[in-house]
VOGU-3710 file (C-alpha; in Angstrom, 3 decimals, decimal comma):
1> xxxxxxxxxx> 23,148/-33,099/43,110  19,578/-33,709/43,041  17,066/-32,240/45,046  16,194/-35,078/47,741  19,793/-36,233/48,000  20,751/-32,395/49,279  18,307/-32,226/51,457  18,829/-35,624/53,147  22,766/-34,096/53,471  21,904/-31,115/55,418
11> xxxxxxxxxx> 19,790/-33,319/57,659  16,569/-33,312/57,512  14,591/-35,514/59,704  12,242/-38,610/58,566  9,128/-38,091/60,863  6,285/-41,180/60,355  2,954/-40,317/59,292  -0,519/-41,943/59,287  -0,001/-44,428/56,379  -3,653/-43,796/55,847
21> xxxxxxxxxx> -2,698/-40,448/54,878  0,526/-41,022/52,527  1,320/-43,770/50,038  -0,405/-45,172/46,780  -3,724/-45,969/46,087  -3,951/-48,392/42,741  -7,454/-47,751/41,439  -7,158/-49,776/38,164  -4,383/-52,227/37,123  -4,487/-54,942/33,756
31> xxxxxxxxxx> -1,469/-57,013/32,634  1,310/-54,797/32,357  0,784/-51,547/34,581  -1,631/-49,424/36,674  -2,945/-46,286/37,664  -3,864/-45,188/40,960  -3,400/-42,467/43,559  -0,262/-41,048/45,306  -0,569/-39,086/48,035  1,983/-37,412/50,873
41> xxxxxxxxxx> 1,520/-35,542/54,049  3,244/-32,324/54,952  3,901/-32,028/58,738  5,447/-28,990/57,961  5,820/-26,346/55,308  7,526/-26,440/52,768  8,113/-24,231/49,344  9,745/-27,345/47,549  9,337/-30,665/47,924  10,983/-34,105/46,480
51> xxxxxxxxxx> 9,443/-37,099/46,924  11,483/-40,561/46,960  8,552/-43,849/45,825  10,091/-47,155/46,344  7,558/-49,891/44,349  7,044/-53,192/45,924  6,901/-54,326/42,373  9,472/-53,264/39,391  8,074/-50,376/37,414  9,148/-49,774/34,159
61> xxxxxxxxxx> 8,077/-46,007/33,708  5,968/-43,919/35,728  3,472/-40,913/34,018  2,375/-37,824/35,866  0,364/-34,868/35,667  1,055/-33,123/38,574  4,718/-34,114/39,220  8,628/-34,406/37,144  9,121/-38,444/38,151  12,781/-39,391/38,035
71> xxxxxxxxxx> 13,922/-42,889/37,332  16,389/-43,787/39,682  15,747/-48,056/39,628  12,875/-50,153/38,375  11,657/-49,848/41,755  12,578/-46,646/42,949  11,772/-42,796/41,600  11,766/-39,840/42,877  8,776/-37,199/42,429  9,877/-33,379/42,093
81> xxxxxxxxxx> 7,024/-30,325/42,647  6,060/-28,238/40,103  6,347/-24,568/39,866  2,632/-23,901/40,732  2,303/-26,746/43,449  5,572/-25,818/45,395  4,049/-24,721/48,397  2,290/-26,938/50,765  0,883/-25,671/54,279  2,147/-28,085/57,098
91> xxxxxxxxxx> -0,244/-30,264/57,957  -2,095/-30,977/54,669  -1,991/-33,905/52,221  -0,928/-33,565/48,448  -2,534/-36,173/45,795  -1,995/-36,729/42,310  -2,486/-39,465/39,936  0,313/-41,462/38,050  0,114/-44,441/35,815  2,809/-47,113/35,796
101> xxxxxxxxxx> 4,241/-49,437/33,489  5,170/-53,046/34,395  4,116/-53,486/37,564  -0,268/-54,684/37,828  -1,096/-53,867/41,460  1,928/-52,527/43,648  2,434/-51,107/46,613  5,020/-48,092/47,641  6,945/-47,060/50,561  6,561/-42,483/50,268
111> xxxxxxxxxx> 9,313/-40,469/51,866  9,073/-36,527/51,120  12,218/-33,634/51,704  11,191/-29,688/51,428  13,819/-27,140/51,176  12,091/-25,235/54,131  10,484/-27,981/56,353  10,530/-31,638/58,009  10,482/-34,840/55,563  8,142/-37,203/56,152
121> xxxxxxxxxx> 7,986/-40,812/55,082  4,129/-42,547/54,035  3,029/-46,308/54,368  1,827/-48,177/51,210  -1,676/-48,098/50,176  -4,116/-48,151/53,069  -6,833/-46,162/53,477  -8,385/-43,682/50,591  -6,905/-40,903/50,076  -8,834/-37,336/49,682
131> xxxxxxxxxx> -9,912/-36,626/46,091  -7,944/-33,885/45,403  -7,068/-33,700/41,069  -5,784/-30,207/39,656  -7,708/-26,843/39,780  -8,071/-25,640/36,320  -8,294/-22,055/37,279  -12,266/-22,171/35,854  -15,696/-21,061/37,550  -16,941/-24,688/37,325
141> xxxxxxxxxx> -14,693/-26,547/39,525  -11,878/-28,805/39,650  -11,372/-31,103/36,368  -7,992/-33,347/35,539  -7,957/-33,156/31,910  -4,938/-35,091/31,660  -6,498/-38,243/33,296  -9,557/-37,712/30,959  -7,366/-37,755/27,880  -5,123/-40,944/29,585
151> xxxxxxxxxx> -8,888/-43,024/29,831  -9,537/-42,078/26,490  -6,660/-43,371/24,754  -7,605/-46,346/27,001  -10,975/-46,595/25,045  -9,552/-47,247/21,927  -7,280/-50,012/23,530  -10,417/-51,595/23,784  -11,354/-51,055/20,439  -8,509/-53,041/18,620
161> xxxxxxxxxx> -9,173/-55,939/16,504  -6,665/-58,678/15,756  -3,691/-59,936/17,537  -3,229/-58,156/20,582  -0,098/-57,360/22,144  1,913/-58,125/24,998  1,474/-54,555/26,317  -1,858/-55,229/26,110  -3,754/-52,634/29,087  -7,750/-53,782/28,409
171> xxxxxxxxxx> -7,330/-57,452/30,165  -10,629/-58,855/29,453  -9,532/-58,148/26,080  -8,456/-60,947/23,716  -7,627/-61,795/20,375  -10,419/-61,521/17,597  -11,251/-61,368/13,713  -8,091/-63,319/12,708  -9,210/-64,300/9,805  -10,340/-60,518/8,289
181> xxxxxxxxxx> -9,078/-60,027/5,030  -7,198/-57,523/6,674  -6,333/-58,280/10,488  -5,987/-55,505/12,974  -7,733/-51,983/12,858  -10,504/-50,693/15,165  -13,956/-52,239/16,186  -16,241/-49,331/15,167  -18,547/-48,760/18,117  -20,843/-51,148/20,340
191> xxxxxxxxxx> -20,037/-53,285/17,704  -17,472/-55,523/15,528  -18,045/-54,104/11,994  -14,473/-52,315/10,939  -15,815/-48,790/8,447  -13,344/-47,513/6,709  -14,928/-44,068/7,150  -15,378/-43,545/10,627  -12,111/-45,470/11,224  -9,874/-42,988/9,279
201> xxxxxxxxxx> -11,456/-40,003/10,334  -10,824/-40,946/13,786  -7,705/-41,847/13,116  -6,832/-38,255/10,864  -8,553/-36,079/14,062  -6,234/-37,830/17,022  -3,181/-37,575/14,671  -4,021/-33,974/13,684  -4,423/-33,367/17,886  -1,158/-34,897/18,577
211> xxxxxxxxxx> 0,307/-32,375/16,523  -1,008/-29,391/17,108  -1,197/-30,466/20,665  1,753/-32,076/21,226  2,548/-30,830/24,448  -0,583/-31,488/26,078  -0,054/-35,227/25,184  3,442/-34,739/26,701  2,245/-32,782/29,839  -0,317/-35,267/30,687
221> xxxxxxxxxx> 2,656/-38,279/30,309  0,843/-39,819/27,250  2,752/-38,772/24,386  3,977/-42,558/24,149  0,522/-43,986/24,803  -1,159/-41,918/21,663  1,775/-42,721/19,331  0,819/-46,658/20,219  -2,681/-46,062/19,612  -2,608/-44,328/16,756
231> xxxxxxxxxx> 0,063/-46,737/15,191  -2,744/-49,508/15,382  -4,706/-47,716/13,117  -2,446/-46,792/10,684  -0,488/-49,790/10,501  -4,482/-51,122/9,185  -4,426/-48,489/6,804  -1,083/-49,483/5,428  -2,745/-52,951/5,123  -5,657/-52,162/3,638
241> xxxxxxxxxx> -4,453/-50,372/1,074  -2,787/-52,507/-2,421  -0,986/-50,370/-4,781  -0,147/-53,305/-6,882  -4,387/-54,437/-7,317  -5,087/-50,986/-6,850  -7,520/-51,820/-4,012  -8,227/-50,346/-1,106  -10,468/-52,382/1,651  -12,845/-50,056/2,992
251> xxxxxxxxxx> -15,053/-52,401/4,847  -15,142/-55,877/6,883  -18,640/-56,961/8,803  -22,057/-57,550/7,683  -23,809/-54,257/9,661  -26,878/-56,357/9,988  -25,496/-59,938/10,926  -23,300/-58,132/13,229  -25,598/-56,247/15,067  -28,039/-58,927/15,469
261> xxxxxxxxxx> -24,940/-60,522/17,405  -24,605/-59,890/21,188  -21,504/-61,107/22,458  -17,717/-60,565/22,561  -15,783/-60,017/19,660  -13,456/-63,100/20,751  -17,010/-65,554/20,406  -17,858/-63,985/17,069  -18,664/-66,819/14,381  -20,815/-65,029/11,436
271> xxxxxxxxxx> -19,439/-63,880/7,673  -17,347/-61,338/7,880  -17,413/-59,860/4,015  -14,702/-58,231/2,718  -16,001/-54,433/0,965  -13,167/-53,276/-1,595  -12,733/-49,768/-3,177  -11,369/-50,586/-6,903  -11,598/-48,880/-10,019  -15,055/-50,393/-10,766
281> xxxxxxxxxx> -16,193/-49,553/-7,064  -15,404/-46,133/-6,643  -14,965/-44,544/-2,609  -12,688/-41,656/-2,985  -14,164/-40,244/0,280  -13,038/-42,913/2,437  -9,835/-43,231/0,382  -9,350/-39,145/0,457  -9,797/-39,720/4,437  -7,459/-42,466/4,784
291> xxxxxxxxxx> -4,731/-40,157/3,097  -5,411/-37,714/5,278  -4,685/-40,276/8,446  -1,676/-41,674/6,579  -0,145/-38,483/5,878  -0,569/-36,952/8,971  0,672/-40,005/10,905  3,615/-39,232/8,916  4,354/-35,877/9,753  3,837/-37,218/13,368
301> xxxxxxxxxx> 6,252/-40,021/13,294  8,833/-38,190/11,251  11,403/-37,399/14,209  10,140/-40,551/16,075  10,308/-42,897/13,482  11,666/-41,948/10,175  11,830/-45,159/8,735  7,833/-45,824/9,216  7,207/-41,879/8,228  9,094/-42,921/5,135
311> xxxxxxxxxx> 6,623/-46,202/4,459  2,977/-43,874/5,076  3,681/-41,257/2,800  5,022/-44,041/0,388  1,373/-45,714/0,961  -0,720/-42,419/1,353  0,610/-40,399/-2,534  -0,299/-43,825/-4,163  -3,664/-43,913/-2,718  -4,361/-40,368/-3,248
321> xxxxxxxxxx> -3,434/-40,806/-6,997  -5,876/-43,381/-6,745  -8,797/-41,666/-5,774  -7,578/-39,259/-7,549  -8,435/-41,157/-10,743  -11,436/-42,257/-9,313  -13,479/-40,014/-7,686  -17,014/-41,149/-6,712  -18,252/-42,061/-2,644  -18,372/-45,154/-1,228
331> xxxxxxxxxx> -21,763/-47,595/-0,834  -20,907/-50,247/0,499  -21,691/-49,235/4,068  -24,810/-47,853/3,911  -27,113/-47,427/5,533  -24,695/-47,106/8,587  -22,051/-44,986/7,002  -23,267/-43,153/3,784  -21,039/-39,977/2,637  -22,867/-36,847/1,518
341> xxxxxxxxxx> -19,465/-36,278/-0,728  -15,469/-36,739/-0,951  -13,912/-32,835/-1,317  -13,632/-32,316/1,671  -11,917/-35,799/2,551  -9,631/-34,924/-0,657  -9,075/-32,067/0,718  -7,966/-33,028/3,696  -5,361/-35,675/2,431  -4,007/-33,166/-0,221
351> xxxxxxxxxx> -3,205/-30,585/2,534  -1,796/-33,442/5,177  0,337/-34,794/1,908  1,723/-31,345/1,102  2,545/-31,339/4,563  4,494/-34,076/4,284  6,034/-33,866/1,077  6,187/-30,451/0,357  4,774/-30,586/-3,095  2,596/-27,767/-4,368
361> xxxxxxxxxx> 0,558/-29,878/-6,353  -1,108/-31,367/-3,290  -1,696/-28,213/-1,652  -3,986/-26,662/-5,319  -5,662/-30,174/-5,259  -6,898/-28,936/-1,574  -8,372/-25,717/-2,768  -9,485/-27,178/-6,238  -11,455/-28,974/-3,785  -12,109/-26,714/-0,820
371> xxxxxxxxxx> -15,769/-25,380/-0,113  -16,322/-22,401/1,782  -19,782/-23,182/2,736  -20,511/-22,966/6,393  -19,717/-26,703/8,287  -22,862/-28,048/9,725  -20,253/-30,183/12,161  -17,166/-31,690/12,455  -17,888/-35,234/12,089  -17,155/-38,599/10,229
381> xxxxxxxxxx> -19,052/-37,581/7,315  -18,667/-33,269/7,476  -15,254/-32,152/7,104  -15,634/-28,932/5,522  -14,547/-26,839/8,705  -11,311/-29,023/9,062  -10,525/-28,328/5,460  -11,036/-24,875/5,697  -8,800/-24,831/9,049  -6,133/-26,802/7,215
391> xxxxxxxxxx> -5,855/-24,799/4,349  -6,063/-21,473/6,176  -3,186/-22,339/8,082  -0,756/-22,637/5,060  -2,315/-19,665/3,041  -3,709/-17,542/5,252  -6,473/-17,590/2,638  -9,516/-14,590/3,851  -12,443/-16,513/2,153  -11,402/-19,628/4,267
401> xxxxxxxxxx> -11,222/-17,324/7,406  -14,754/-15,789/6,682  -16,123/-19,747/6,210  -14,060/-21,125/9,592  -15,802/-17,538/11,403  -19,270/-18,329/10,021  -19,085/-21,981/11,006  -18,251/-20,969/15,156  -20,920/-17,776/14,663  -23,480/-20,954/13,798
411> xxxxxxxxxx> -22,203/-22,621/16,777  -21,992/-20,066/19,720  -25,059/-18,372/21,746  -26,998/-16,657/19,253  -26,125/-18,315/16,251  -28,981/-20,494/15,998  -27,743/-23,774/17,792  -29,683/-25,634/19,744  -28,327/-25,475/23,887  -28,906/-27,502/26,979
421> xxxxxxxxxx> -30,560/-25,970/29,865  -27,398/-26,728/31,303  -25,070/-25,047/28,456  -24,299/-28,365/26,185  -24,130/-27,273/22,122  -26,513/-29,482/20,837  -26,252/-30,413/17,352  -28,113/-33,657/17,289  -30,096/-36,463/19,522  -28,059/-39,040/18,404
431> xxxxxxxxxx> -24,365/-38,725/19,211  -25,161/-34,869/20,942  -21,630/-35,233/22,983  -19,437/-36,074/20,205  -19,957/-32,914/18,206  -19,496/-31,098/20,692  -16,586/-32,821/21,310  -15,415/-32,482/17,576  -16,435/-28,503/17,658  -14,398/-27,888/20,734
441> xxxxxxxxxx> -11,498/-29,578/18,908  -12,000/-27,094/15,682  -12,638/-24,292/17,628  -9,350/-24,940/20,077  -7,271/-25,540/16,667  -8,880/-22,274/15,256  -7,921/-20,255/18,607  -4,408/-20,875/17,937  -4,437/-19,677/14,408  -5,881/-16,537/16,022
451> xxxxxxxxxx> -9,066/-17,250/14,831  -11,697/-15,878/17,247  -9,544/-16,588/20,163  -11,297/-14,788/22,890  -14,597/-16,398/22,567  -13,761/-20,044/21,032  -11,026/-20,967/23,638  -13,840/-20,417/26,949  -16,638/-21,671/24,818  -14,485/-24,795/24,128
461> xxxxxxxxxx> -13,340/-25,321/27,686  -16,797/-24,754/28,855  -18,699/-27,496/26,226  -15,768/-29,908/27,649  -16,392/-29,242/31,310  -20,115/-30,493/30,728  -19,077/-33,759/29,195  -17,194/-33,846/32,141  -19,506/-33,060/35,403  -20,561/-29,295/34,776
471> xxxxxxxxxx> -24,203/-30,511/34,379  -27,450/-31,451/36,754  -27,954/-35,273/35,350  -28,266/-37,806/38,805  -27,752/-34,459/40,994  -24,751/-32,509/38,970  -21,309/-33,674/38,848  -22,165/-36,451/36,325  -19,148/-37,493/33,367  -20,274/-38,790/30,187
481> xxxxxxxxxx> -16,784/-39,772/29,742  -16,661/-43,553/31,333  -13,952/-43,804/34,062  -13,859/-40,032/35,236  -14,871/-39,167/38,354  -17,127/-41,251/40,786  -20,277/-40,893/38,463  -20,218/-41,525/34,850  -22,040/-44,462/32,706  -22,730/-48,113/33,943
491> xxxxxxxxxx> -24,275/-49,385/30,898  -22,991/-48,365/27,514  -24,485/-49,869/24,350  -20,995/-52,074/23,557  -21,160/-55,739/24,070  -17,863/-56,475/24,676  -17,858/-54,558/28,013  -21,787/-55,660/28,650  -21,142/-59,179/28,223  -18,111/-59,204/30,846
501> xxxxxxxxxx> -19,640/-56,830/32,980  -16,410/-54,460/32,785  -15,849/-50,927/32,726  -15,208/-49,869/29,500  -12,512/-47,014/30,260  -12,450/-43,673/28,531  -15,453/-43,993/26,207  -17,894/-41,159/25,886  -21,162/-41,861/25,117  -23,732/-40,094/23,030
511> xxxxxxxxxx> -25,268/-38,012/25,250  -28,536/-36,710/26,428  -31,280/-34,897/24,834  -32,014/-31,121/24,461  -32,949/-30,656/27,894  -30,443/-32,629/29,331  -32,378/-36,157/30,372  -29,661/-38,572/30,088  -30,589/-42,726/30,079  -27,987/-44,832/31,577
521> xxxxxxxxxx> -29,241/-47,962/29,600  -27,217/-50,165/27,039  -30,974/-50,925/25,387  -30,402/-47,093/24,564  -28,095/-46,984/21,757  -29,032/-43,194/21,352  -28,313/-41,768/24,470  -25,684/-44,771/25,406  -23,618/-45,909/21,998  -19,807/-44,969/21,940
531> xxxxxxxxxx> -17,465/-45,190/19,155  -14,587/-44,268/17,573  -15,574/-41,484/15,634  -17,160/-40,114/19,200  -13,598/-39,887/21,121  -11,838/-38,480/18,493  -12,384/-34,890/18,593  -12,903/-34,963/22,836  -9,750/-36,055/22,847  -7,906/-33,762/20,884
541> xxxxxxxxxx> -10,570/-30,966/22,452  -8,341/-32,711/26,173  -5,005/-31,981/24,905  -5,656/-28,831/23,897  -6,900/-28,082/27,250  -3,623/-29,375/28,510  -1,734/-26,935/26,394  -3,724/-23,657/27,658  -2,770/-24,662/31,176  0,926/-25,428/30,215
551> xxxxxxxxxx> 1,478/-22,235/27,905  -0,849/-20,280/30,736  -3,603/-19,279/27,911  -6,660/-21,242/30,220  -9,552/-19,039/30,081  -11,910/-18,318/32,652  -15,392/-20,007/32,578  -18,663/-19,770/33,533  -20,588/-23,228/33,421  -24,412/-22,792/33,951
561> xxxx> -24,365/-26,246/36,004  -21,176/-26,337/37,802  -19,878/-29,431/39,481  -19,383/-28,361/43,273
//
């Protein structure tokens, strides 16, 4: 007998409360669903509590961070405590974020039972209630990584190119770039120009995170959400890629005519060329990369969906023997997207393709091609450390150990990098955030492997916790991540979002400089650019986060600019 229904049997009374108090707050909603706020008051206390939500609206499915929802009807679920938030005081409020499905801007009728205490019942959505998200257990505050990661997967919704569909979340989002030789895929950044680089890389990190990190994504309800958003990217991959011409298409857009463009992607009317990796036109670093990002989405899908699991590692071993055959780096992007080389993209997409088809040959192709120099970052372009991680993990190999060491002893205090007065790793003035970002992310992976482990997993938490609010920019408490908390950027450098004056959820933006000056200005494409290549290792860096705080391994931190 569930929970609420037993405790409504032994009689528990309904006693009204402020609605201002109790009930759902929607604080964003497109076509198709929402998030927002839910909140309850205790009158009394209780050490377990149910919670029965009746929509005003039908709701297909309702995610949570800091609650089990039940599905009882389209309209009605009920909300069950978890172990750590059990125990509530009488007298004080509960909040914690959901996002739904179906419904766009609902209200809900709250009723709450506790197995030692009154229930109470909660009006719809008047009134604000107190910000209250999830105590990490840190020194620098309170941070939801679960709602960061949710925004950023949001991000790349607004990213897509081609034929959007129904599910659509971005609503000022349409259709665009129909006529690309190959429809679909992912704007790159500010921008409307599709690299196959950047794209794939992206693409390989956020798989790689949903794997290792699985449970994050499914503690933070967005396990669905990433397999969607990933999909779109590898279902362009798929495309892009002609075994029968033996051509791969590793770049649509004009760089220039595109960036001399400043509108929506839906208005766009210049050239869009069509760039093409062949046997004349070699690119086996974009190609290596794109394995890597086919390969791994089919290790991911393989229980999901066996069928398209069955069609990407079909695509991603006749690519690879493609580049294979023709090794040489792409330059048909530059000066945007040059490669410094294509191991460690080989690399990577002969370890993901061992992975999924357990055939030695792939896994000596990785270390013909590994390099155990140290990493300089993890980034579109410098892969080294994730090949080394990779590989390490299936051989337990001590000179890759040694390299992955020597790349986080060149990143921590001491080593030589380059820090914030505030405590931000800072690599480089353009795009500071997102290596940091994509460091965290290695050096998470590399704690599991029990790599360092003591140091990288604070270190990690701590670099995330600045892009987050642990920093002094427009008096502390400031996100770089667009949609967290109630300070974060205005003005991004991404026309879509300028020209419509929305908020372009979820994207993190470059960052500021070495002594933590920050401009809010989308004239600033420094300091305020965002792209795809940026969110991709921040968001695997999130769900990792998740997972310390759902297998209890979250470190203790000590932020030099706390947000209080």
């Amino acid at each position: 007998m569930p929970r609420m229904i037993l405790q409504v049997a032994l009689g528990l009374l309904l006693v009204a409360v402020d609605p201002s108090l109790a009930g759902l707050k929607v604080t964003n909603h497109w076509n198709g669903g929402f998030e927002g706020d839910l909140c309850i008051h205790f009158d009394n206390t209780v050490e377990h509590w149910d919670a029965k939500v009746v929509f005003s609206q039908d709701v297909w499915k309702v995610e949570c961070w800091d609650a089990t929802p039940h599905k009882v009807s389209n309209r009605e679920y009920t909300m069950s405590n978890l172990n750590w938030n059990g125990h509530q005081n009488g007298g004080s409020n509960l909040c914690f974020h959901i996002v739904g499905r179906g419904a766009e801007n609902p209200t809900a009728q709250v009723s709450v039972g506790g197995s030692s205490g009154g229930t109470q019942t909660g009006g719809s959505s008047a009134g604000n209630p107190p910000d209250t998200p999830t105590n990490t257990g840190g020194t620098s505050g309170k941070k939801d990584y679960g709602v960061a990661l949710g925004k950023s997967i949001l991000f790349y919704d607004a990213q897509r190119s081609g034929k959007l569909p129904a599910n659509n979340p971005i609503s000022w989002r349409g259709d665009s770039a129909l006529g690309d030789c190959v429809v679909g895929g992912w704007y790159d950044a500010g921008d409307h120009v599709k690299f196959g680089l950047p794209m794939a890389s992206s693409a390989h990190l956020l798989v790689w995170g949903a794997i290792k990190f699985k449970d994050g994504y499914v503690k933070a309800g967005q396990m669905d959400m990433l397999y969607d958003s990933v999909k779109w990217a590898l279902d362009y991959f798929k495309n892009a890629w002609n075994a029968g011409t033996q051509e791969l298409v590793a770049q649509i857009g004009d760089g220039n005519a595109d960036h001399a463009f400043w509108g929506r992607p839906e208005d766009m009317t210049m050239n869009r060329p069509c760039l093409k990796i062949n046997s004349g036109n070699k690119g086996s670093d974009i190609a290596g990369e794109t394995v890597a990002a086919l390969a791994a989405g089919a290790v991911l899908f393989k229980d999901k969906d066996p069928a398209y699991s069955a069609q990407l590692i079909s695509k991603a071993k006749s690519l690879y023997a493609f580049a294979k055959a023709h090794r040489g780096v792409f330059h048909g992007s530059a000066p945007f997207y040059g490669s410094s080389g294509d191991k460690d993209e080989m690399c990577n997409g002969g370890v993901w393709l061992y992975r999924a088809t357990k055939d030695v040959q792939y896994l000596n192709d990785a270390k013909a091609n590994a390099d155990t120099g140290t990493g300089w970052a993890l980034s579109w372009d410098d892969k080294r450390v994730a090949c080394q991680i990779l590989l390490y993990e299936e051989t337990k190999d001590g000179a890759q150990k040694t390299a992955i060491e020597s790349f986080f002893k060149s990143w921590l205090p001491g080593g030589g990098m380059t820090y914030t007065p505030c405590g931000l790793a800072w690599r480089d003035r353009w795009g500071a955030n997102r290596y940091a970002g994509g460091a965290s992310f290695a050096a998470l992976i590399a704690a599991e492997d029990g790599i360092m482990s003591a140091q990288l997993r604070p270190w990690a938490v701590q670099q995330i916790n600045y892009l987050l609010g642990d920093n002094n920019h427009d008096g502390g408490c400031f996100s770089f991540e667009i949609g967290y908390g109630a300070k974060f950027p205005r003005h991004p450098h991404h026309r879509g979002a300028s020209v419509t004056g929305k908020t372009l959820q979820g994207a993190l933006v470059g960052g500021p400089d070495s002594n933590d000056n920050y401009n809010d200005s989308q004239d600033d494409f420094v300091m305020n650019e965002v792209a795809t290549d940026y969110n991709s290792g921040f968001q695997g860096a999130l769900a990792g986060i998740v997972h310390l705080q759902e297998t209890g391994n979250f470190p203790a931190t000590t932020n030099k600019c706390p947000c209080k």
